[in-house]
Every structure is written in structure tokens, then in C-alpha cells.
N, C-alpha and C positions, 0 to 999 in steps of 0.2 A: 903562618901557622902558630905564632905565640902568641898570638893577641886574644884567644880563647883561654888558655890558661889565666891569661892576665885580667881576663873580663871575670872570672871567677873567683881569682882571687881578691879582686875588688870587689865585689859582690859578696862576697863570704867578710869580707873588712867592714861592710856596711851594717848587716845585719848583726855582729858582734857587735860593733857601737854603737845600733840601735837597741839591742837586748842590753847592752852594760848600762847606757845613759835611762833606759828606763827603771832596773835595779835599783840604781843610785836614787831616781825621782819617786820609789814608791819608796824605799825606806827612811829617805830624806820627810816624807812626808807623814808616814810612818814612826817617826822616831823622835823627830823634833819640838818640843814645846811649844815652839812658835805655832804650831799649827793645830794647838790643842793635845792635854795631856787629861789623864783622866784627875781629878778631884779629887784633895784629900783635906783633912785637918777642918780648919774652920768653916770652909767654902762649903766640902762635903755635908759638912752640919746643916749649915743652912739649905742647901741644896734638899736633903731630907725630910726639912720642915715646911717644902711645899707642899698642897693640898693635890698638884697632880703628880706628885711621884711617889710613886709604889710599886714594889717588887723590885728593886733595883732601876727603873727606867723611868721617865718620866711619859705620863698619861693624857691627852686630849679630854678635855669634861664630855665630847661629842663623840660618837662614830663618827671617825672621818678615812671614805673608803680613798685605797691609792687609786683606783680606778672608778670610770661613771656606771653604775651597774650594767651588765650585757655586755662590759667588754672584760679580755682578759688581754698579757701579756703576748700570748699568741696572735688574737684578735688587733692590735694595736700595731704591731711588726708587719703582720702584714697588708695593713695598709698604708704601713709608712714607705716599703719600699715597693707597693706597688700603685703608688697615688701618678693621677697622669700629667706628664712631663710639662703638657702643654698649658698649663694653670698655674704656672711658677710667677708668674709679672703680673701685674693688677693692668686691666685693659685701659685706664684712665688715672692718670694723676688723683692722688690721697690725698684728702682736705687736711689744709694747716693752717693755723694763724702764724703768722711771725709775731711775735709779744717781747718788745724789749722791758724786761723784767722794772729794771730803773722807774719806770713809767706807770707803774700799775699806784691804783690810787693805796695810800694806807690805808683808809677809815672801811674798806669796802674786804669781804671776805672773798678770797677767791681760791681756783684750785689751778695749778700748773701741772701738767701731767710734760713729762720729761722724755718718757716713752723711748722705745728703741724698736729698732727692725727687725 
């Protein structure tokens, strides 16, 4: 009959060390330089003397929408978790070249696309 007490309190140990390790990583992230700090002094200067920042922020010369028209944030959710399971694997092996870099000619322009899954 102790191993329910026990199961909870390791469970209640869990969740405080996952609530304190994520504290620490958003104010670590938060707070640190390394991770970007806002601009000042000469930087800011020139930061101001771009053509696309105004109002405080910097501006796209384009409308460029975050979404493709017709859809919204609601629209997008729920087809992400409700997309069918069964369409996860490509039915067929993905074309590839193998291209050992070393080998490609100089004099000749080409494109390597490095791509990920």
C-alpha cells in the first residue's frame, strides 16, 4: 500500500523539474546576449538608416502574408492534427543522386541542394 504514495511523489518530483528546467531555459534564453540582445549605440544607428525599418521594426518592401489566403490559424490546426495517419511513408523510394562533391567539375555551375526530411 506504499507504493501509491510513492508513485506520486515521484510524479509530483517530475513535473517540478520539468516546470523549474523550463524556467531556467526560457529565461536563460530570455536574458542572455548570446541569444540576442536588443541594439544600441552605433549598431542601432545604422540599424535605423535602413530603407525598411520604420516605426521601430523593420518592414518587408512586399506584403508578405504569414498564411496562403483562405486559410487561418484555426484552418491550419486542424488539418495538422487531423491529416490521415495512413499517408505518413512515401509508397516508393525518393529519387537521389549520390554526388561526391570532390568530383564535380570547377569550370561548370551547378546547384547542390543539401535538403533534409
Amino acid at each position: 500500500m506504499v507504493i501509491l504514495p510513492v508513485m506520486i511523489l515521484k510524479t509530483k518530483q517530475i513535473v517540478m523539474a520539468s516546470v523549474i528546467s523550463a524556467a531556467v531555459s526560457i529565461s536563460a534564453f530570455k536574458f542572455l546576449p548570446v541569444f540576442g540582445k536588443a541594439p544600441s549605440g552605433e549598431r542601432q544607428e545604422r540599424i535605423s538608416q535602413s530603407p525598411n525599418y520604420k516605426n521601430g521594426r523593420f518592414h518587408n518592401f512586399e506584403y508578405t502574408p504569414s498564411f496562403t489566403d483562405g486559410f487561418s490559424v484555426k484552418d491550419i490546426a486542424i488539418k495538422q492534427f487531423s491529416v490521415n495517419k495512413k499517408k505518413l511513408k512515401p509508397t516508393s523510394p525518393l529519387p537521389s543522386v549520390k554526388t561526391n562533391l570532390s568530383e564535380l567539375p570547377i569550370d561548370n555551375d551547378v546547384l547542390v541542394w543539401f535538403g533534409h526530411s
